[in-house]
N, CA, C and O of each residue as an XYZ file, in Angstrom:
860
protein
N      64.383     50.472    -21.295
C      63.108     49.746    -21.369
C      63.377     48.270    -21.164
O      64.161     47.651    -21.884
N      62.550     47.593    -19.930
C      62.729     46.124    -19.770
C      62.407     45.152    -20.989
O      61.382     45.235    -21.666
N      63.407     44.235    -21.172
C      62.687     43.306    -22.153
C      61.779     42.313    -21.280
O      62.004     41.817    -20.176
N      60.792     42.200    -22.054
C      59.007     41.085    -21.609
C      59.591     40.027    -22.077
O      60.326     40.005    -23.064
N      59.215     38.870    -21.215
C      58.963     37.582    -21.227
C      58.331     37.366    -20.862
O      57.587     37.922    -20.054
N      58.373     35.703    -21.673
C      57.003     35.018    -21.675
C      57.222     33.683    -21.169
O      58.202     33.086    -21.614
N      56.427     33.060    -20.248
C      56.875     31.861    -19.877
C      55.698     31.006    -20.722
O      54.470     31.086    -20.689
N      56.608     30.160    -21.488
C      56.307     29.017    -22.754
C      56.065     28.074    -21.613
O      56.943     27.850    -20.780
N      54.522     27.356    -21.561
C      54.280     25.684    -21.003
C      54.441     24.669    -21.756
O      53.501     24.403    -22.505
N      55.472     23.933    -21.789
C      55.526     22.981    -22.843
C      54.152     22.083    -22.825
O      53.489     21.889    -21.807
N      53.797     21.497    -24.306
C      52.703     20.991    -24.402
C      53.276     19.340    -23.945
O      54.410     18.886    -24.095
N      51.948     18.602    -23.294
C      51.848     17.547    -22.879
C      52.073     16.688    -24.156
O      52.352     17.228    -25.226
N      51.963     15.518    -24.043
C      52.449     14.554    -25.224
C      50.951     14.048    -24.947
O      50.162     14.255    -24.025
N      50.870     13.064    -26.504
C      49.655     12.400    -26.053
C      48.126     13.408    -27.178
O      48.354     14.351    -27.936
N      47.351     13.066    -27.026
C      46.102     13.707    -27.039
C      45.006     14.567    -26.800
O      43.979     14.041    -26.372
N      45.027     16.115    -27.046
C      44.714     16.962    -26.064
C      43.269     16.670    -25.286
O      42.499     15.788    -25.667
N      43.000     17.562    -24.109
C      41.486     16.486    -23.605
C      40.520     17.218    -23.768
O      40.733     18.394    -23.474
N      39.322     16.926    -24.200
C      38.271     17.249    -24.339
C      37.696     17.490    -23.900
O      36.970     18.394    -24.312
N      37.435     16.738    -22.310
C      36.428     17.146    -21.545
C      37.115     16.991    -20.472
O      38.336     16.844    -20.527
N      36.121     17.002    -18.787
C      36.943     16.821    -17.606
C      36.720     15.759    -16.945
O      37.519     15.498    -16.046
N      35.676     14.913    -17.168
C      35.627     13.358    -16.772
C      36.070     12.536    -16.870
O      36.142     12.100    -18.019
N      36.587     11.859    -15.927
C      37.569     10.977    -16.383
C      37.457      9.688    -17.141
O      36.416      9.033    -17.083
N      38.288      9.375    -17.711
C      38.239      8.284    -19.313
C      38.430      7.073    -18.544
O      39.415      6.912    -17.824
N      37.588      6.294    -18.671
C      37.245      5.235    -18.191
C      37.264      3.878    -19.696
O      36.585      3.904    -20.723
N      38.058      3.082    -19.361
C      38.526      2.354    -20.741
C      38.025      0.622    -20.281
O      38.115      0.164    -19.142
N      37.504     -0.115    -21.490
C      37.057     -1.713    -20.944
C      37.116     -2.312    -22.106
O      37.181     -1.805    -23.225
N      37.083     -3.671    -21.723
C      37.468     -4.659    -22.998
C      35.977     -5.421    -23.307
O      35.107     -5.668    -22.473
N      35.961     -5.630    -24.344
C      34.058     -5.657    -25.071
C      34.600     -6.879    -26.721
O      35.466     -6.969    -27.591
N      33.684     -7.371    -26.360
C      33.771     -8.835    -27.912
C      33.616     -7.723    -28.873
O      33.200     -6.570    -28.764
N      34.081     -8.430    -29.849
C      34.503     -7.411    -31.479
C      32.725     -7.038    -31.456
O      32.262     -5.897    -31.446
N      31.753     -8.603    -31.451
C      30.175     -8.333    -32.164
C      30.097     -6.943    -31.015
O      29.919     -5.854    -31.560
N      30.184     -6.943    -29.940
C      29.490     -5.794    -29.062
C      30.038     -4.474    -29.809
O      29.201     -3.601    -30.036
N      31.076     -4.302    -30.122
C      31.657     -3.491    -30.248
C      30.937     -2.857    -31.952
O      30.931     -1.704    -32.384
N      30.543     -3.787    -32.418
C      30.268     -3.730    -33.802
C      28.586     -2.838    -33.681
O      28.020     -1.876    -34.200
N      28.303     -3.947    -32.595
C      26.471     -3.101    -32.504
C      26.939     -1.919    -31.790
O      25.874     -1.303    -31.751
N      27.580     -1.350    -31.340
C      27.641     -0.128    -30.718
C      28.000      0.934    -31.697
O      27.673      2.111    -31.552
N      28.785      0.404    -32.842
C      29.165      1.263    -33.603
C      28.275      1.537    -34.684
O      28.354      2.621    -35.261
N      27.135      0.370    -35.146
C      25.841      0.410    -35.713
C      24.875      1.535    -34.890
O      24.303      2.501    -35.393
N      24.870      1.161    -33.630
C      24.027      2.588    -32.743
C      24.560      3.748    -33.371
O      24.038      4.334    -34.320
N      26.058      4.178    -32.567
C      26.365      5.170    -33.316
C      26.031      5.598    -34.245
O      25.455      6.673    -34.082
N      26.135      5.150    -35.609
C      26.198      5.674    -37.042
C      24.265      5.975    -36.606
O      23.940      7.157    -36.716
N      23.702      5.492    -36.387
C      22.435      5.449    -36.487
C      21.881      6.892    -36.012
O      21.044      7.670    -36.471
N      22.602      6.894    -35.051
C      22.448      8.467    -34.555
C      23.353      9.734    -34.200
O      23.352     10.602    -33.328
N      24.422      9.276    -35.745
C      25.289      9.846    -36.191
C      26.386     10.666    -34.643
O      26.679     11.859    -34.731
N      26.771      9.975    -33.597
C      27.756     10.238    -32.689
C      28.797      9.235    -32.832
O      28.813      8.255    -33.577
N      29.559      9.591    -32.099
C      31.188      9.095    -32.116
C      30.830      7.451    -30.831
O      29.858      7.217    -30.112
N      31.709      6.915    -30.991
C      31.282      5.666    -30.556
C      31.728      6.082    -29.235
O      30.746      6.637    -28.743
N      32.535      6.106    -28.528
C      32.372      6.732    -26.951
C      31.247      7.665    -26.730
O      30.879      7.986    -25.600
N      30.691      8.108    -27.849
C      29.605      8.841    -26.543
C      28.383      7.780    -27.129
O      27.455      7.814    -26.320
N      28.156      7.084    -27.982
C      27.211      5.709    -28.018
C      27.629      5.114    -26.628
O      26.762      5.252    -25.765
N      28.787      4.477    -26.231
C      28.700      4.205    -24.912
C      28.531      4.420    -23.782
O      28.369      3.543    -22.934
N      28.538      5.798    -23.545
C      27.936      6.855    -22.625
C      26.734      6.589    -22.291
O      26.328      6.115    -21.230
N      26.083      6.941    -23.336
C      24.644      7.015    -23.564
C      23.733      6.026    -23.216
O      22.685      6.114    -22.576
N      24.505      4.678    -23.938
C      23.793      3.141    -23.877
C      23.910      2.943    -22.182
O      23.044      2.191    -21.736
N      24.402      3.237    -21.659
C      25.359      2.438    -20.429
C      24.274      4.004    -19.437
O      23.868      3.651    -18.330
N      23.975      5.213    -19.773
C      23.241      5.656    -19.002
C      21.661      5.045    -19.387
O      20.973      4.889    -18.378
N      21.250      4.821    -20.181
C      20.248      4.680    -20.358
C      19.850      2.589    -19.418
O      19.066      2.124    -18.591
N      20.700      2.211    -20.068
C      21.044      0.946    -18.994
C      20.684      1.421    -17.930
O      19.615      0.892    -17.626
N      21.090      2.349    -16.976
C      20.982      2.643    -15.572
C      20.117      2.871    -15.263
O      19.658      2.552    -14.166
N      19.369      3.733    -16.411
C      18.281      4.153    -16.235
C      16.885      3.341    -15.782
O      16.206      3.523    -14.771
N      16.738      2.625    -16.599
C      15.721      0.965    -16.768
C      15.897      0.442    -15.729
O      14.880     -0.055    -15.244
N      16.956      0.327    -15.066
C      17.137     -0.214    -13.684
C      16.622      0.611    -12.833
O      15.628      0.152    -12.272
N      17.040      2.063    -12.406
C      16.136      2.773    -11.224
C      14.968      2.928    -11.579
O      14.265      3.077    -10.579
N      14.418      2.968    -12.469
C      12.594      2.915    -12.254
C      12.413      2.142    -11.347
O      13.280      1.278    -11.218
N      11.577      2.135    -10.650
C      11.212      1.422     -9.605
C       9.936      0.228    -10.620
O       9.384      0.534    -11.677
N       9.815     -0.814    -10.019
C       9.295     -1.517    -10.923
C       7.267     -1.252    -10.344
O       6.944     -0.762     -9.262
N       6.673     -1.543    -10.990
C       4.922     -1.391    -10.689
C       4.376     -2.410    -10.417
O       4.489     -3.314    -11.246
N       3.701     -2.633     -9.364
C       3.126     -3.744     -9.303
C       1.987     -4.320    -10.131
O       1.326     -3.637    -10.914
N       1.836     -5.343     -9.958
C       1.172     -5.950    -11.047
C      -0.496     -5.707    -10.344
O      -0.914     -6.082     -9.249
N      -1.118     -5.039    -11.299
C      -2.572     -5.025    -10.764
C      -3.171     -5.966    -11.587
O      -2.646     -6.334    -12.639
N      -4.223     -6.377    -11.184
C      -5.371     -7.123    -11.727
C      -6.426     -5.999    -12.697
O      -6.754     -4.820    -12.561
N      -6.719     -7.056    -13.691
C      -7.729     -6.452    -14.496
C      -8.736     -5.665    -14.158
O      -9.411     -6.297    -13.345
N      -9.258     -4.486    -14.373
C     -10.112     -3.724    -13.027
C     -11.846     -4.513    -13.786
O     -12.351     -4.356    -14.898
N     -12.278     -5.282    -12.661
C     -13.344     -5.877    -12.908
C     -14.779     -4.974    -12.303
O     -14.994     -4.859    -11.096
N     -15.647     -4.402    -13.330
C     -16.809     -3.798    -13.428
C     -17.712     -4.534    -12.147
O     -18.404     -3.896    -11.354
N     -17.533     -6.031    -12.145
C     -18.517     -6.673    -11.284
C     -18.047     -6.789    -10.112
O     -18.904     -7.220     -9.340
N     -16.647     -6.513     -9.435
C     -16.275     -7.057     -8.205
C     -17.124     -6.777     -7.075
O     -17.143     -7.404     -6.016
N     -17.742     -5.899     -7.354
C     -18.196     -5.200     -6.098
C     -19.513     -6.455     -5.656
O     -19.836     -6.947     -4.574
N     -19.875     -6.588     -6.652
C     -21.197     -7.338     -6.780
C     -21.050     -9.063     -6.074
O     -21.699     -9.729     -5.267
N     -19.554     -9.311     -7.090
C     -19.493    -10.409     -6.272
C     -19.360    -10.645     -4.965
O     -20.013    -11.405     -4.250
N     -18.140     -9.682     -4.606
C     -18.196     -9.526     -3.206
C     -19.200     -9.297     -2.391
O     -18.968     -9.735     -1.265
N     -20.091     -8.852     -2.491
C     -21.413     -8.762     -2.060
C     -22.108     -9.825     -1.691
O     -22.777     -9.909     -0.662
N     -21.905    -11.022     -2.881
C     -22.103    -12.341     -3.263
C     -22.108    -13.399     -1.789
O     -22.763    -14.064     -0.986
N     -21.004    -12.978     -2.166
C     -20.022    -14.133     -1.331
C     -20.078    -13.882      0.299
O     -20.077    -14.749      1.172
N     -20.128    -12.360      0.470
C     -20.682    -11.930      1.873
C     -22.182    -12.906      2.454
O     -22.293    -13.469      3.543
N     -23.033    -12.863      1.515
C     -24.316    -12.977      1.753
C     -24.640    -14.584      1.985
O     -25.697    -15.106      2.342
N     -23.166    -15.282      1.609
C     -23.314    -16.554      1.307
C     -22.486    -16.756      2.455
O     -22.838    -17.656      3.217
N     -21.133    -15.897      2.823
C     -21.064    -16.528      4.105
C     -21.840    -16.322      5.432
O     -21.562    -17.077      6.364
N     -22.910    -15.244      5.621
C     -23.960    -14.747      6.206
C     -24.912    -16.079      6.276
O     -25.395    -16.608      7.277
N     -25.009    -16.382      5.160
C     -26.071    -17.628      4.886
C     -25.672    -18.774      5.623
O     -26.512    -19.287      6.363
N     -24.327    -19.353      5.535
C     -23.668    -20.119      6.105
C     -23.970    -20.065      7.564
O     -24.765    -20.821      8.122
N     -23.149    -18.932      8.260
C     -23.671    -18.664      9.691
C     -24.791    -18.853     10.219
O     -24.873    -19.321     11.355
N     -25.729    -18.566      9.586
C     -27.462    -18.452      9.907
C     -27.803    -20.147      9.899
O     -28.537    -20.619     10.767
N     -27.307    -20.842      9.028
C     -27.662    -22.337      8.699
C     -26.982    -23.065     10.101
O     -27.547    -23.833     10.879
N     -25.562    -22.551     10.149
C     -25.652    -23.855     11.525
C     -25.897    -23.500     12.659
O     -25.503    -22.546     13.329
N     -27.019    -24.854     12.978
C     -27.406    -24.693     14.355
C     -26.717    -24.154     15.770
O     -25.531    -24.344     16.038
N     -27.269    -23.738     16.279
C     -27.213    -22.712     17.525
C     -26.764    -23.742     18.278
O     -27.698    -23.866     19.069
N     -25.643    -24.898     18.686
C     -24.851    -25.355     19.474
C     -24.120    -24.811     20.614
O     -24.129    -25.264     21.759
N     -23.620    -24.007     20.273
C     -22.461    -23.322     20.997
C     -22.384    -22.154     21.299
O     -22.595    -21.938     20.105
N     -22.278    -21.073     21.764
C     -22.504    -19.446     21.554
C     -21.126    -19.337     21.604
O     -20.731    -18.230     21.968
N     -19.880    -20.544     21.224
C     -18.257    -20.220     21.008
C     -18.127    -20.877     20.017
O     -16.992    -21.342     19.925
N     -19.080    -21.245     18.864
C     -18.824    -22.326     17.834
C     -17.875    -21.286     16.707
O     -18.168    -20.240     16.128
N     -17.009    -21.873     16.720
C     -15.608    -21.672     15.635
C     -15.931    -21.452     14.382
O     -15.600    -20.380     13.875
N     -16.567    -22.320     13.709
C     -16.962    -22.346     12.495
C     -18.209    -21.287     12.347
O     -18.237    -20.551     11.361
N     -19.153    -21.229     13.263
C     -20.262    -19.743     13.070
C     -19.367    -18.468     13.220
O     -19.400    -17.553     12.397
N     -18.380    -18.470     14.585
C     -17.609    -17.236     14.283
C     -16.724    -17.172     12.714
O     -16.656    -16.129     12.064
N     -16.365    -17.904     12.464
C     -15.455    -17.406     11.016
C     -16.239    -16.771     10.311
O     -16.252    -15.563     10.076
N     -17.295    -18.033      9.754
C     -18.319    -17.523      8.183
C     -18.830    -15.556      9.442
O     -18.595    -14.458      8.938
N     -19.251    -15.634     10.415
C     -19.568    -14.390     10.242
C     -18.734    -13.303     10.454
O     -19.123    -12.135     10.470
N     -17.857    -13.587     10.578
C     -16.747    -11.809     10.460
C     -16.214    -12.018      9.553
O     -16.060    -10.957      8.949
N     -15.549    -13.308      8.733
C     -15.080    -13.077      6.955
C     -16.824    -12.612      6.310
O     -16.688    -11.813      5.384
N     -17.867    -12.833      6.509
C     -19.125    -12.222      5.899
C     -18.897    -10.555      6.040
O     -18.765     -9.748      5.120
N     -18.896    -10.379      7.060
C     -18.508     -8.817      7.661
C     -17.157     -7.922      6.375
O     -17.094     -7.031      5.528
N     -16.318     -8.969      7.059
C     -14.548     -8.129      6.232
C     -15.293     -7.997      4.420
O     -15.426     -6.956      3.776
N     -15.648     -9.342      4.005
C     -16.001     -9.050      2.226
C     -16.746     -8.508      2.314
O     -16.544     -7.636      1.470
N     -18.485     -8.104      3.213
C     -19.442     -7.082      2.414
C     -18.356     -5.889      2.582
O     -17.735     -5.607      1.557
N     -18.189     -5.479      3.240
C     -16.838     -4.274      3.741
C     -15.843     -3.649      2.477
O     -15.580     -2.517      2.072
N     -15.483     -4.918      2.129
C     -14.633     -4.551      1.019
C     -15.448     -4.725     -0.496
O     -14.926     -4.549     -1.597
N     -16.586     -5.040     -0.284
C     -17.275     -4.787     -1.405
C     -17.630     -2.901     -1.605
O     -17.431     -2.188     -2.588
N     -18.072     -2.632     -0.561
C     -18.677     -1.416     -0.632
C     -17.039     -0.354     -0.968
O     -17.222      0.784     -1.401
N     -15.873     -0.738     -0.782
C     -14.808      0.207     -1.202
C     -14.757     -0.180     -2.037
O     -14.089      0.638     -2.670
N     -15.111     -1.348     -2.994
C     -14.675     -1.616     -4.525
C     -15.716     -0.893     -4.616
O     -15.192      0.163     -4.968
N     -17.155     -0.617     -4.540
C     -18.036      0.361     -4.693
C     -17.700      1.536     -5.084
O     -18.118      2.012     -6.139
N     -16.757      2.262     -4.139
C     -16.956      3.439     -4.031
C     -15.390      4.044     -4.859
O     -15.164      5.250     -4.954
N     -14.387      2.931     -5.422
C     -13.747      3.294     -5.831
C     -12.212      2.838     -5.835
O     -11.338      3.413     -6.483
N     -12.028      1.814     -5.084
C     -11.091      1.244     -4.311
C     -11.003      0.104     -5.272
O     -12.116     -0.377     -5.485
N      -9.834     -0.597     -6.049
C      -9.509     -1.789     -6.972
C      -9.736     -3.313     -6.029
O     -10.089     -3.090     -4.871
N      -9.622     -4.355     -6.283
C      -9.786     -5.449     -5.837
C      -8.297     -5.460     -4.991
O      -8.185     -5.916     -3.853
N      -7.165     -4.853     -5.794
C      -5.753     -5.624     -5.199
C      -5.793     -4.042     -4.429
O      -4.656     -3.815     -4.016
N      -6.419     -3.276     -4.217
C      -6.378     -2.402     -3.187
C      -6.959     -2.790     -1.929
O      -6.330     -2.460     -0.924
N      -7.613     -3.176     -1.842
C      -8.796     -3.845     -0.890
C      -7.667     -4.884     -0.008
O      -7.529     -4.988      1.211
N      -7.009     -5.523     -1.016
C      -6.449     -6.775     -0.396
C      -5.457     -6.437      0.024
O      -5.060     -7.284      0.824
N      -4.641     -5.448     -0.089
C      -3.467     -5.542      0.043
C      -3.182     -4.140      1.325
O      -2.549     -4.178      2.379
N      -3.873     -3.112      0.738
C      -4.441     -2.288      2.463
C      -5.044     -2.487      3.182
O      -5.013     -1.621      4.057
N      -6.162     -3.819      3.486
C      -6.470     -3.645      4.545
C      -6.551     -5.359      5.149
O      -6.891     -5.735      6.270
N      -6.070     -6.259      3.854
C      -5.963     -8.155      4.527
C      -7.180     -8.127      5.584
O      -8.109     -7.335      5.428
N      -7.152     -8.682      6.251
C      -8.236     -8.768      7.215
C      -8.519     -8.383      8.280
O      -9.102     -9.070      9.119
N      -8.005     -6.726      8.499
C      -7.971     -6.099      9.452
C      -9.515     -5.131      9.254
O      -9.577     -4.156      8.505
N     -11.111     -5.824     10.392
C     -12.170     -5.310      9.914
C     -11.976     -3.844     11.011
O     -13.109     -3.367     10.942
N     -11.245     -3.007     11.859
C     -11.128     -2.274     12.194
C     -11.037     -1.191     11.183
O     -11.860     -0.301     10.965
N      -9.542     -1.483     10.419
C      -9.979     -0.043      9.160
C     -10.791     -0.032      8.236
O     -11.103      0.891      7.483
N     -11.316     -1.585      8.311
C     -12.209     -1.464      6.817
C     -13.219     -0.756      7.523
O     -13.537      0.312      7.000
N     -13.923     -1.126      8.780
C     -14.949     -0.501      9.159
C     -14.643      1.634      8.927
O     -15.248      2.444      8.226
N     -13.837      1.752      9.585
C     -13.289      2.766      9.935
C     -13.530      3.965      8.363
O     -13.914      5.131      8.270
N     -13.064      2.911      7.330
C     -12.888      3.819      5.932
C     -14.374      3.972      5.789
O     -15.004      5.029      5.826
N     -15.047      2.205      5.541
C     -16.143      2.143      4.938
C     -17.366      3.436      5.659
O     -18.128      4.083      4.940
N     -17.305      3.560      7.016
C     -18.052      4.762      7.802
C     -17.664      6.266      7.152
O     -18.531      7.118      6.959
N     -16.059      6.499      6.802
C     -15.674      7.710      6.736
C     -16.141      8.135      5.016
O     -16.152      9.283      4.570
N     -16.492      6.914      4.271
C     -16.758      6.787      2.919
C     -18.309      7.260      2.620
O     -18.722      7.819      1.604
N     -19.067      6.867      3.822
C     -20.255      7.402      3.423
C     -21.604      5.794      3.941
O     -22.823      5.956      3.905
N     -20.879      4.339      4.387
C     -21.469      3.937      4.639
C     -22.738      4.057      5.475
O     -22.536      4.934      6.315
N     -23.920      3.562      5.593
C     -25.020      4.092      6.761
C     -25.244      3.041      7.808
O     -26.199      2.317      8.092
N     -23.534      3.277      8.478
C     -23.629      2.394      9.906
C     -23.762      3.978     10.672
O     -23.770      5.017     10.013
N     -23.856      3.934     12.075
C     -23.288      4.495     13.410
C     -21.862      4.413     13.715
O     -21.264      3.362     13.487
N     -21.271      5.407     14.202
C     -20.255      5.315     14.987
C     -20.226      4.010     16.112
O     -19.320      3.266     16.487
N     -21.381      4.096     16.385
C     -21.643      2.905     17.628
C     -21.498      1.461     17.240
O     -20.913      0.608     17.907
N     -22.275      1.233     15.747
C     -22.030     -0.080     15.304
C     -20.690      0.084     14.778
O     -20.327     -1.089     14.691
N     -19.829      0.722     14.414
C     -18.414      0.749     14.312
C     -17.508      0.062     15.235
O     -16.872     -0.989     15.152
N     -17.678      1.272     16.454
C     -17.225      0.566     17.460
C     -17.504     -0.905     18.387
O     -16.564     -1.432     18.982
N     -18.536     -1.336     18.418
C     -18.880     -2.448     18.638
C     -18.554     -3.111     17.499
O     -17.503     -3.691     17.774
N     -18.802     -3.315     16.568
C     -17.832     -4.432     15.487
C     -16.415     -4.374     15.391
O     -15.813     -5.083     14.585
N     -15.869     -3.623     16.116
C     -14.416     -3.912     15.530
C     -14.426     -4.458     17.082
O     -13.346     -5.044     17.153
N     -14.853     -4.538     17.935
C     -14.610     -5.381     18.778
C     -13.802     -7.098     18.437
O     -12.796     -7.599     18.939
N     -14.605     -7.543     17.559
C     -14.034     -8.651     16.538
C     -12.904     -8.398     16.016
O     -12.381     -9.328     15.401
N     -12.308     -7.329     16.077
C     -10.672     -6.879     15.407
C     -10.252     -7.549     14.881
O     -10.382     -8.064     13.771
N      -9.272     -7.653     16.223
C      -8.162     -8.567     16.780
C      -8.396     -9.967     16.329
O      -7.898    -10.424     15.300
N      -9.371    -10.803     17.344
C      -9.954    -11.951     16.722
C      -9.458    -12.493     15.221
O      -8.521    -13.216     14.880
N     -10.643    -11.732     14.395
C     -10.458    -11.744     13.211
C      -9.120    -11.408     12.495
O      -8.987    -11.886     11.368
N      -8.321    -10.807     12.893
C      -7.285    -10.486     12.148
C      -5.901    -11.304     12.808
O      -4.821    -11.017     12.293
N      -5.910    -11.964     13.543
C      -5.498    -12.943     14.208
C      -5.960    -14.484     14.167
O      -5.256    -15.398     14.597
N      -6.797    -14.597     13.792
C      -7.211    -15.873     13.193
C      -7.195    -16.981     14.546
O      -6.470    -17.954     14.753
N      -8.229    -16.436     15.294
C      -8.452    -16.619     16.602
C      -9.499    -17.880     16.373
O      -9.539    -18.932     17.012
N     -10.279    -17.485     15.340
C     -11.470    -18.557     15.444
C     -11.339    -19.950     14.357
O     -12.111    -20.904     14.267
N      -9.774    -19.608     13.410
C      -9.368    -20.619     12.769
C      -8.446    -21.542     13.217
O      -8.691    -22.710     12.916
N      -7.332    -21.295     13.934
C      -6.546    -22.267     14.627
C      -6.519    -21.855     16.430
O      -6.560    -20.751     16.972
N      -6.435    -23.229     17.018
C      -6.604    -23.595     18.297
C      -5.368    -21.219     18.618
O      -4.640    -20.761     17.738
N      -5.624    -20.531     19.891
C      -5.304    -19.795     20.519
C      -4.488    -20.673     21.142
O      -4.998    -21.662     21.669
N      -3.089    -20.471     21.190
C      -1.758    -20.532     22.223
C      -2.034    -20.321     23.916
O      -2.078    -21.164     24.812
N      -2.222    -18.612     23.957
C      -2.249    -18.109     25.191
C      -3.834    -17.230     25.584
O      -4.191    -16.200     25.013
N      -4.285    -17.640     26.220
C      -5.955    -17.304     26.956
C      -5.425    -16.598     27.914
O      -6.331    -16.480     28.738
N      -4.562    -16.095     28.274
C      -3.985    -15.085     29.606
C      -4.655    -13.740     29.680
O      -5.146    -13.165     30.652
N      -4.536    -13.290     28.122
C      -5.458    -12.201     27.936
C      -7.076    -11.738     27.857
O      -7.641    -10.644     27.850
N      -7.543    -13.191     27.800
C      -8.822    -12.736     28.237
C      -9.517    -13.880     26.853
O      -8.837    -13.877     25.827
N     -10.684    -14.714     26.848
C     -10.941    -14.953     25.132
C     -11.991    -14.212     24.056
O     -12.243    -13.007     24.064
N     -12.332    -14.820     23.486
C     -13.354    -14.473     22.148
C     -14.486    -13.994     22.393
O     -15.395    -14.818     22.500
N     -14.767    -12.772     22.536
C     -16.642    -12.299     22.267
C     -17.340    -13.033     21.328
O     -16.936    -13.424     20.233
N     -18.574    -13.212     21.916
C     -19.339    -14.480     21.302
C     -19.892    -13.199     20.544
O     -20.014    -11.989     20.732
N     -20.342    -14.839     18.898
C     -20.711    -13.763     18.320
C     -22.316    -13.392     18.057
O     -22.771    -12.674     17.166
N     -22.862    -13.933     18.857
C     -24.310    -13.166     18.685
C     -24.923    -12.078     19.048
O     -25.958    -11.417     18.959
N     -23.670    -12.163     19.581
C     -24.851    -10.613     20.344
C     -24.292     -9.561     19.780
O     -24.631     -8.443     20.167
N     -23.086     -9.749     18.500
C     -23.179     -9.308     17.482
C     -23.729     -9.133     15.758
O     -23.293     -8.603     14.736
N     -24.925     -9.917     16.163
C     -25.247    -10.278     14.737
C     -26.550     -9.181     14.291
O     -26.897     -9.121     13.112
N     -27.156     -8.417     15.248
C     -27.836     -7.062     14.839
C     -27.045     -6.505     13.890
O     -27.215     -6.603     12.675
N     -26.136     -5.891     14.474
C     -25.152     -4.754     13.689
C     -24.318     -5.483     12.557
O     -23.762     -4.874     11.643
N     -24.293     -6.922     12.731
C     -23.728     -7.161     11.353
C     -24.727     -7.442     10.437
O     -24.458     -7.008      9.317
N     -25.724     -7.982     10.521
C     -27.002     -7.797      9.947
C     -27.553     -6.823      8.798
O     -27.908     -6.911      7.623
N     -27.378     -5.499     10.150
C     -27.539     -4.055      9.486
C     -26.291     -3.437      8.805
O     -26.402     -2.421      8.120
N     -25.218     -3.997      8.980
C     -24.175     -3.418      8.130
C     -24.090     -4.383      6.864
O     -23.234     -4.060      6.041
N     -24.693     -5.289      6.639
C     -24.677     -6.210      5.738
C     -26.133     -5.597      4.474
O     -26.022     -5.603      3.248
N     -27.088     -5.239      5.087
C     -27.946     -4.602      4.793
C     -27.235     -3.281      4.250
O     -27.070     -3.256      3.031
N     -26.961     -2.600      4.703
C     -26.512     -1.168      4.233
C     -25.749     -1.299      3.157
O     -25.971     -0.644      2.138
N     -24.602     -2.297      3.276
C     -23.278     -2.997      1.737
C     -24.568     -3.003      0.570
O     -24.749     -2.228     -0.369
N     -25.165     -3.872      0.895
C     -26.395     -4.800     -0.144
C     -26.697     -3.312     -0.738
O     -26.059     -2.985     -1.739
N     -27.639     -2.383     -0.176
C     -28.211     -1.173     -0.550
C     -27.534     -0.074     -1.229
O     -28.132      0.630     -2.042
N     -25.915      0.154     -0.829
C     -25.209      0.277     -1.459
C     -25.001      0.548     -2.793
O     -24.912      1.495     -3.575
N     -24.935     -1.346     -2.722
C     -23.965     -1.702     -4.411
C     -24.729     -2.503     -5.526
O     -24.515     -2.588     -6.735
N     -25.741     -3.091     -4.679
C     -27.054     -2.916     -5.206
C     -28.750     -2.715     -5.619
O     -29.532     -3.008     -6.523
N     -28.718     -1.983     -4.250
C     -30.028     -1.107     -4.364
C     -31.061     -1.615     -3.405
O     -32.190     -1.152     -3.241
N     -30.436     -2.765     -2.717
C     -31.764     -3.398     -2.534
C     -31.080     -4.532     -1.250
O     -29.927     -4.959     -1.306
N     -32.178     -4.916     -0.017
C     -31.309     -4.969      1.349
C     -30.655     -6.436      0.652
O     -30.891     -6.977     -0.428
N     -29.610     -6.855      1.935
C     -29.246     -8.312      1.349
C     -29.941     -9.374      1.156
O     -30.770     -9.353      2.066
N     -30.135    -10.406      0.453
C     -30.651    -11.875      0.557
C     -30.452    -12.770      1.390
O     -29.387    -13.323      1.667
N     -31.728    -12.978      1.917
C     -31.822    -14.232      3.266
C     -31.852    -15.407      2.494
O     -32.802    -15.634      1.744
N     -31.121    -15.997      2.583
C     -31.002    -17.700      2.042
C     -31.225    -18.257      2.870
O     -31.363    -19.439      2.556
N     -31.439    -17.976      4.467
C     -31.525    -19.047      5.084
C     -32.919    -19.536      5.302
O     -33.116    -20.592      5.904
């Protein structure tokens, strides 16, 4: 009968290991070391895994992605905006008929246009820093939403107002145009039906009743 053996692994020197991650070692002021060991006791673990823990949770606070800061959600925005539409409407209507390229009548009336616009999405549900920040002064999508939202324009007055797009969202009628190669500015009266009636429709809207002629 063979004699059995056994092959003996001598044991390692040192500390047997606990786990399989590797031990990662750093030098820390006595006070740090002291509040870590206050954590610990607090929630009765061994002070390496207090540092574990602290140091994931550290990481943690950092990948949240941070939130932007919204504004107070204001009950009246809609109203003001409405406001302020009607006042730059008012504006337009007040100065005299000089020019059918006057700069200053084109602004007040397509910023009149872009705010009733974004009044009626604070209307319908849309925050102030939503308004501003999806659509700045591009009256193509505002038109685009405000129609798909339920406004009572036409497809037709859609498309004919965003004619002003570009313009407007380019700031065509606020500082001198560079290059005229492409063609210039649609005058704006012979858009002022449909902004009229889309100004009318905002008003009825958000509050019940068509807009105010100040002029």
């Amino acid at each position: 009968m063979k004699s059995s053996t056994k092959k003996v692994t001598p044991k390692k020197r040192g500390r047997p290991a606990t786990g399989k991650d590797p031990l990662v070692s750093t030098r820390m002021p006595t006070t740090l070391i002291d509040d870590i060991d206050t954590w610990a006791d607090g929630n009765e673990i061994k002070r390496s895994e207090a540092v574990r823990r602290l140091v994931e949770a550290g990481l943690a606070v950092q990948r949240t992605p941070k939130q932007p800061k919204s504004s107070p959600a204001n009950p009246h925005a809609a109203f003001e905006f409405l406001q302020m539409a009607e006042q730059f409407f008012g504006g337009y209507k007040l100065i005299p008929d000089r020019h059918p390229m006057d700069f200053a009548k084109y602004f007040l009336f397509c910023h009149a246009i872009e705010v009733a616009l974004k009044a009626y999405l604070i209307k319908t549900g849309d925050s102030v820093d939503d308004v501003k920040s999806k659509y700045g002064h591009d009256l193509v999508r505002l038109l685009r939403s405000c129609r798909k939202r339920g406004l009572a324009i036409t497809d037709r007055d859609v498309a004919w107002l965003s004619s002003l797009g570009e313009p407007h969202k380019r700031y065509w009628a606020r500082y001198p145009k560079e290059d005229w190669s492409q063609g210039g500015i649609p005058t704006v009266p012979q858009f002022e039906a449909e902004g009229l009636k889309l100004l009318d429709a905002v008003a009825t809207a958000v509050r019940g009743a068509l807009m105010i002629r100040s002029w």
